[in-house]
C-alpha positions, 0 to 999 in steps of 0.5 A: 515523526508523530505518526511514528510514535518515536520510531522513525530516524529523524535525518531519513524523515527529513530527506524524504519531505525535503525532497518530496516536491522536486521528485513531484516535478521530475516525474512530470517531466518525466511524463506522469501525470498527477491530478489537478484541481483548478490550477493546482495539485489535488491533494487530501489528507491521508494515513496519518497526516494533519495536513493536506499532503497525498498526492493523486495519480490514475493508476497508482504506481504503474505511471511512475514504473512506466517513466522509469523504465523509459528513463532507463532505456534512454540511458542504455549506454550507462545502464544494463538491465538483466531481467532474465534471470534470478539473483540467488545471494550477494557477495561478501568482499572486504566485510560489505556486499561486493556483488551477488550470483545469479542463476541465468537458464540454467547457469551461475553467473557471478556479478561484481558491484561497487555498491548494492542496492536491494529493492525486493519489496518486503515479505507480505507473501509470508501471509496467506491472505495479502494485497503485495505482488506474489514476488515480494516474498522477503528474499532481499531480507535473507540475502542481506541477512545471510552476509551479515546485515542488522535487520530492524523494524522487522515488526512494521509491515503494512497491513490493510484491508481491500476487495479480495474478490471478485477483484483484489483492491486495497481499500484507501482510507477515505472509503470508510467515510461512506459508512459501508455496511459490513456483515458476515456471510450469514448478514449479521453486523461483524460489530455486535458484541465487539465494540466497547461501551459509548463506541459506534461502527459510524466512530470507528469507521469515521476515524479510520478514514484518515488512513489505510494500515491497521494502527492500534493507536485508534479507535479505528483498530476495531474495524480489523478486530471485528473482521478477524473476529467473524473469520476465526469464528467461522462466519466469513465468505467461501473466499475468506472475507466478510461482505461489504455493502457499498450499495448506498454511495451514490453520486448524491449520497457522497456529495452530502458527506464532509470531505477532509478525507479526499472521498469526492474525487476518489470514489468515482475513480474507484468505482469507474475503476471497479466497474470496469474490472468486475462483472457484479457492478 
């Protein structure tokens, strides 16, 4: 509620934390496995948070979308999927969504629903440059909008940095702990000339280790700043960024930072992860 600055509904931020550990044990039971330090959880502090509360699992999402889909095929008596085809609008019956018609090889099919529930992602895809899947493209917006749904907090949308090549990678938080160095495409310091009196890179970065989207509430607002400053002048890379050197973090160069941030046990699964998907490393 903090992190939120007064704008996250009270009742939705207390289901999610209240339910947060028995959704843990269910997903283990559902086979995904989450990593452990000792005979405990391995959790950091991360995007905001003033405690330790992140949770880690190899690969991010795709373990718990892989438990899932089992779960559902396990439950095919009561669930049918239909991946074959795209949902074009929704139906409006009674003044509240009733169905939606979709389009199957070539034909409209009209399905009739109880309740809808839409889960399209949001609309990164409306950016150029953006880490989301290229079908989150905010079709679920329009089709709410279209049969009379009140859209809010449409301004929210989270935005961070990450590889964009030769690999596209979100940057987690925890990485600007190891003080990268950032230069245009010409090697000069995107900070020169950006940072206010009495600020370093080494605060900035040091602050925007607690979370991965920009946030304007923080000194660690001109990382992005200095960034965007470099590509609208002109300086950026042929693939649109700028260069980050993480050439320094050695085994023993991260082992001597302060970890409040998790970068112990992250930064060796991102770089083996890195390694494996790049030719540079």
């Amino acid at each position: 509620m903090a992190a939120a600055q007064g704008t996250a509904d009270p009742a939705l931020a207390a289901i999610t934390a209240a339910n947060a550990p028995d959704t843990i044990r269910q997903l283990e039971e559902w086979g995904v496995s989450f990593d452990h330090e000792g005979d405990d959880y391995y959790i950091f502090k991360s995007c905001f948070s003033n405690s330790p509360r992140t949770h880690v699992i190899k690969g991010h999402g795709e373990p718990i979308i892989a438990a899932m889909k089992k779960q559902i095929e396990m439950r095919n008596d009561r669930i049918t999927v239909m991946d074959d085809l795209n949902v074009l609008y929704l139906l409006k019956t009674d003044g509240r969504a009733g169905g939606a018609v979709a389009c199957q090889k070539g034909e409209l099919l009209e399905i009739q629903a109880g309740a809808v529930v839409l889960a399209t992602g949001g609309s990164g895809q409306a950016f150029k440059r953006n880490m989301n899947p290229a079908d989150v493209t905010g079709d679920g917006y329009a089709m709410a909008y279209d049969i009379g749904a009140e859209l809010v907090n449409m301004e929210f949308m989270q935005i961070g940095m990450g590889f964009s090549w030769p690999e596209e990678n979100i940057f987690n938080g925890y990485i600007w702990e190891g003080m990268p160095r950032l230069t245009d495409r010409e090697g000069n310091d995107i900070f020169e000339g950006v940072l206010p009196d009495g600020l370093t890179e080494q605060d900035v970065m040091h602050e925007h280790r607690k979370h991965f989207p920009f946030s304007s509430s923080d000194c660690s607002q001109y990382l992005e700043i200095a960034v965007q400053r470099a590509i609208n002048q002109g300086k950026g890379t042929e693939h649109g960024g700028v260069l980050i050197d993480l050439t320094h973090m050695t085994d023993e160069y991260v082992s001597s930072l302060e970890d409040d941030c998790g970068i112990h046990h992250m930064w060796p699964i991102a770089r083996e992860y890195m390694r494996r998907r790049t030719w540079i490393f």
